[in-house]
N, C-alpha and C positions, 0 to 999 in steps of 0.2 A: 508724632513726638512720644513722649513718654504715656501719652493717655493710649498710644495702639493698642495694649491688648486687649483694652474694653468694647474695642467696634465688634461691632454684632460682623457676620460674615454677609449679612444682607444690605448692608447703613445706609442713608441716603445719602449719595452725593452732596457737595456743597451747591452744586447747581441744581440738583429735584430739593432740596430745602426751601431755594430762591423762588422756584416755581409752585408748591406748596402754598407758600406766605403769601405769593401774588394770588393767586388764586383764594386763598382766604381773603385777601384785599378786597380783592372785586365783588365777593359775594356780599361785603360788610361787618366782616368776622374779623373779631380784634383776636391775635394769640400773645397765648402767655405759656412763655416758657417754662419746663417744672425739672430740676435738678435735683436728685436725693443728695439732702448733705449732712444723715446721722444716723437714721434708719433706713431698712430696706436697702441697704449697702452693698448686698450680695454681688451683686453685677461688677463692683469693684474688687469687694474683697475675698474673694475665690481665689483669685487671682495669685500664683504664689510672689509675684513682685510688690503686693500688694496685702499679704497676709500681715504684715508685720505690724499696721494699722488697727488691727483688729479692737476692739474694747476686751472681749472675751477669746483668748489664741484659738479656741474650738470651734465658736461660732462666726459665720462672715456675715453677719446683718448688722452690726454697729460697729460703727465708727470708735475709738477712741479718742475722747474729744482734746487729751491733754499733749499730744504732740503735734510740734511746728509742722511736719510734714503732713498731716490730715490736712489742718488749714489748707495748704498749698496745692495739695490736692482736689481739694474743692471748689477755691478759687481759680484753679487751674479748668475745670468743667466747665466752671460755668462762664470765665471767660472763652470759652471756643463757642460755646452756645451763643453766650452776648454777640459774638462777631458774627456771627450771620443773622441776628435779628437785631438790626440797629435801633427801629423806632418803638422799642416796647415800652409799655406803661405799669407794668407790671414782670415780677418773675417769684414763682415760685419753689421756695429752699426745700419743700418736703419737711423733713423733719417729725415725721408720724410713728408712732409703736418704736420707738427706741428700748425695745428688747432688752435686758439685761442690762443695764447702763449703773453703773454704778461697782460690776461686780469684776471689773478689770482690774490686774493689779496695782495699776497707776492709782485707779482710781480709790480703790480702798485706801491706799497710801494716805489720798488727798482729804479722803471723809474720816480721816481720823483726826486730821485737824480742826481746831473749835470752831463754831458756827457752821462747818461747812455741810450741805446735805446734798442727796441726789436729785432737787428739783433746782438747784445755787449752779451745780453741775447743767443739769443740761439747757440751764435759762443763760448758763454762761456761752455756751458754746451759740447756740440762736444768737445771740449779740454779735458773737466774733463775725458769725457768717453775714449775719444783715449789715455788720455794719461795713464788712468789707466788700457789698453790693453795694451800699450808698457811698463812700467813696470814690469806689470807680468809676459807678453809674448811678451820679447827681438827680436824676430825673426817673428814676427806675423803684417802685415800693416793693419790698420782699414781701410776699406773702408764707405763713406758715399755716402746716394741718395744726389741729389747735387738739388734738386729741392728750398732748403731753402737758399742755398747760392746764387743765380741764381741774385736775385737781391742786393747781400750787394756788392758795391762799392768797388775797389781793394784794395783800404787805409785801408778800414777797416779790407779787407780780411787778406792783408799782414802782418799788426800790429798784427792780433788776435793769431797767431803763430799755425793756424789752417794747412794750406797747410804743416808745414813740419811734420805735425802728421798724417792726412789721403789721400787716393785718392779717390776723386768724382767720382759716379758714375750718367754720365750724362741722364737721362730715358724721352726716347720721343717715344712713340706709332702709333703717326701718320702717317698714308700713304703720306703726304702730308708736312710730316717735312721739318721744312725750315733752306735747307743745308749752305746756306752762316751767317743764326742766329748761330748756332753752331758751324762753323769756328772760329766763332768773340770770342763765349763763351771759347771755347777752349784757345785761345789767350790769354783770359781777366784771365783766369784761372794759364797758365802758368807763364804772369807778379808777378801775387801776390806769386808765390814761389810752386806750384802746381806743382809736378816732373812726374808725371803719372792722365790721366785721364784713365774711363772706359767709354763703349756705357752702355745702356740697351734698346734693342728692343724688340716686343713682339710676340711669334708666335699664341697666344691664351689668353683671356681673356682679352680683353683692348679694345671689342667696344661694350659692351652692358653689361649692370651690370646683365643681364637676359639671356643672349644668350646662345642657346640651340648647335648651326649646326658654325663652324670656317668658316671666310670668308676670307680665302688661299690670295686670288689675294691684299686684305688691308693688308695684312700682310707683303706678299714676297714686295709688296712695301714698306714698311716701314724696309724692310731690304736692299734693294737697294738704298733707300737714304741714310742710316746709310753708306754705303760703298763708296757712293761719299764724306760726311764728311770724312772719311777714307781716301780717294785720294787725298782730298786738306788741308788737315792735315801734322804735320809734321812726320814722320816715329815713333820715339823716343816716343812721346808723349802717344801713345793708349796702353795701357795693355791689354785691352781684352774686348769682347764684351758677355754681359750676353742676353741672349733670356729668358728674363722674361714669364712663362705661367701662369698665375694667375687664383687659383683658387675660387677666392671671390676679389670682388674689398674692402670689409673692414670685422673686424670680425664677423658684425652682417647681410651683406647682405646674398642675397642668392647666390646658386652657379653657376656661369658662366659655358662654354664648360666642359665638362670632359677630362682627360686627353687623354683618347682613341682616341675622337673623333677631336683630334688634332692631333695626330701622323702625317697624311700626313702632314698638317703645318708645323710641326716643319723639318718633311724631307725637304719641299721644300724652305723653311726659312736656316737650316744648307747647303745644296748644293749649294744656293746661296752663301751663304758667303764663302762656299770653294772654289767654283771657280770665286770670283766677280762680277755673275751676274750670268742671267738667259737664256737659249735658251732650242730651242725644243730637245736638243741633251741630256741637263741635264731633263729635264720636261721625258722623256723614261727612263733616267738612272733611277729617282724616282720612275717612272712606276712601273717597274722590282723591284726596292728594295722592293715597297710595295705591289707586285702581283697587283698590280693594272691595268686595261686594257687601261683608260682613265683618267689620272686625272686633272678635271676643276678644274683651279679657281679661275675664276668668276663668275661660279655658283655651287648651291650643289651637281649637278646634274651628279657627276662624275659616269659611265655605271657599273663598278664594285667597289665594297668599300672595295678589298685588303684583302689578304690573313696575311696583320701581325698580332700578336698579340693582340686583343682586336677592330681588325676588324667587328666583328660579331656585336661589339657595337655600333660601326659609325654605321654601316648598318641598324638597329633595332630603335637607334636613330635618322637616315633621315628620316625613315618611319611618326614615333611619331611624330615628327617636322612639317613635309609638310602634312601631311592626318589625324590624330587625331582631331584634334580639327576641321577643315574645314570640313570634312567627315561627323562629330555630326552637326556641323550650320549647312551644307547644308541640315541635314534631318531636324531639331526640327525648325528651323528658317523660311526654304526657300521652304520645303514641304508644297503644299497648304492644303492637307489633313491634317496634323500635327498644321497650323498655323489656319486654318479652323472649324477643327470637332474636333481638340485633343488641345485645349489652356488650361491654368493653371484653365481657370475656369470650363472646361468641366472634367479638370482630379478629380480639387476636389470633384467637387459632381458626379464624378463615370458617366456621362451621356457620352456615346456613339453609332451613330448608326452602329450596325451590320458591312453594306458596308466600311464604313470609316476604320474599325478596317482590314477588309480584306486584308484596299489597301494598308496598311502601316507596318503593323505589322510583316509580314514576313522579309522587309527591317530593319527596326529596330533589328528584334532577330539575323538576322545574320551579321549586322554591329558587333553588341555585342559581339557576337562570334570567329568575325574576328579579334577584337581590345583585347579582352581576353587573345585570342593566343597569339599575340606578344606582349603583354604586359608582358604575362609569360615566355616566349625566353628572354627579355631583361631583367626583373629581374635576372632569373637565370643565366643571362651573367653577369651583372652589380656586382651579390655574390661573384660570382667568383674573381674580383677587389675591390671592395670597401668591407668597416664595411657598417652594416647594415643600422646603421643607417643614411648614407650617399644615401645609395639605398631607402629608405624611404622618407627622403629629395627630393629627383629626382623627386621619382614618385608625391608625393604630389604638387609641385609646376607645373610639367608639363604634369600630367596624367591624375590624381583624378579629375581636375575640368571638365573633357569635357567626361572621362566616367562615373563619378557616375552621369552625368547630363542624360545619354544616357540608365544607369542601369534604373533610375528612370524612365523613360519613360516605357520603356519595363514591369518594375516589375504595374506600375499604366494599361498598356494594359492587365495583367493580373488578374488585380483586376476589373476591367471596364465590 
């Protein structure tokens, strides 16, 4: 229908959907579906059928909340969503970093009129959407990222008739969260008519919009505060806690950790939270669940990198990480013969003597050789999990630039 241009060129099927959800079935895993309907819009409004919606004609991250057709659009999402997940208990609207919200022209128009502000604005639009979730689907509670109502005032909250339509979902990343700020939020949350908050912590993807290798030990902390919020909380209050893995910080960067390469994260982030914390006795149970012999972390450098599934790609990806690109500078940069008798100006005009070619050339063909190999183990790992053109993306951003630098040296030694 009219949503086609937004399908990704890889989508899933209406039938690997069905079998997705069955198979979360059987493991015990409830889902919850998540629809952007303010923020993080890009994916819709890029789109030139789809520009016109824009809040800012420049930017395509937010919504404009004051025409009919957005509504319809959003409702339009999320019922195709609804219809292939009949028995959900939850769905979540998004609604997170609403970017410049305020500065469209509608909408200045609108805050020019008395009373009206840009937290009236966007607590208005939150209503439209949840409540047009709770009409359709009587049995279904929206949930929102709570990051935009964080700062609107309890009067406004309470009046806005926002709390008895969704539950917040409160998302903080940091290793270093501050448990008693979150208490208070919590609090401040409850007063204004808020029946259910949620956490969202993160086991991957939330400290580097580039990060290649998970950094276990930021993580498992930032689930160990989330759990002392939890202890000086009131019982009744927390629904559930999402371990967000993010794999782009928006839709146009590039991609952060793979999922693979976060499995022991998320082991050591979920075992935490099952047993409320961490010791050496759960850090072996992980062990074992993941074959792993040693698992750091605080550093990457854990002895074995585990027998689960899609292990072979942690393993192939530590490599590429820590020796790839360091292994090429230390030849092409730090090699006195390389920075000496082989510079950009000796390669262009082909002038090399003899000796120089002897001392280095050998190191160079089998650096090549050796990064070749595992470049090709990881691809054909990586096929195996990803669409292609996901494997492509990878390699390009974190492979191409330090071997075709290394190719090039080699193929100019043979022309020299």
């Amino acid at each position: 229908g009219p949503l086609e241009p937004l399908r990704a060129p890889h989508a899933y099927s209406p039938g690997e959907v069905r079998a997705v959800l069955s198979q979360a079935r059987a493991q015990g895993l409830e889902v919850v579906p998540l629809v952007q309907a303010f923020g993080h819009m890009e994916f819709v409004l890029k789109h030139k059928e789809f520009a016109h919606l824009r809040e800012v004609k420049m930017f395509p991250n937010a919504l404009n909340p004051h025409k009919e057709e957005s509504r319809a659009l959003v409702k339009a999402m999320i019922d195709q969503v609804m219809a292939l997940h009949e028995d959900v208990k939850w769905f979540h609207i998004g609604c997170d970093e609403v970017y410049y919200l305020g500065e469209g022209e509608e909408s200045k128009q609108w805050l020019q009129q008395q009373d009206n502000t840009p937290e009236k604005l966007c607590l208005s639009h939150i209503k439209a959407v949840a409540s047009c979730v709770a009409s359709s689907y009587p049995g279904v509670t929206p949930i929102v990222w709570d990051d935009m109502l964080r700062g609107i005032s309890e009067e406004t909250l309470a009046e806005s008739g926002v709390p008895q339509l969704v539950q917040p979902m409160i998302w903080d990343y940091a290793a270093d969260l501050d448990v008693e700020g979150k208490v208070h939020l919590i609090e401040k949350y409850r007063r204004c008519g808020f029946s259910k908050v949620w956490f969202a912590s993160a086991f991957k993807g939330a400290t580097g919009v580039n990060q290649s290798l998970t950094l276990i030990g930021h993580h498992l902390k930032n689930h160990l505060q989330w759990l002392k919020v939890a202890s000086n909380s009131p019982a009744d209050v927390l629904e559930g806690i999402a371990l967000t893995g993010w794999q782009r910080y928006d839709h146009f960067s590039v991609l952060c950790e793979l999922l693979p390469v976060a499995i022991p994260s998320l082991a050591v982030c979920l075992q935490a939270l099952e047993n409320g914390g961490y010791s050496e006795k759960i850090k072996e149970n992980v062990e074992k669940l993941l074959g792993m012999s040693n698992l750091e972390t605080e550093t990457f450098m854990s002895t074995s990198l585990g027998t689960f599934p899609g292990s072979n790609i942690l393993t192939l990806v530590t490599q590429v990480s820590f020796y790839l690109k360091s292994s090429v500078d230390e030849l092409l940069e730090r090699n006195r013969y390389v920075t000496g008798w082989f510079s950009p100006y000796h390669r262009k005009r082909k002038i090399i003597h003899p000796i120089i070619m002897h001392h280095f050339q050998p190191d160079a063909v089998s650096l090549l050789s050796k990064w070749n190999a595992v470049v090709q183990d990881l691809q054909a790992a990586m096929e195996q999990v990803f669409h292609k053109c996901t494997v492509e993306e990878w390699m390009e951003e974190n492979v191409h630039p330090s071997l075709q630098k290394l190719q090039q040296v080699v193929d100019d030694l043979d022309k020299a």
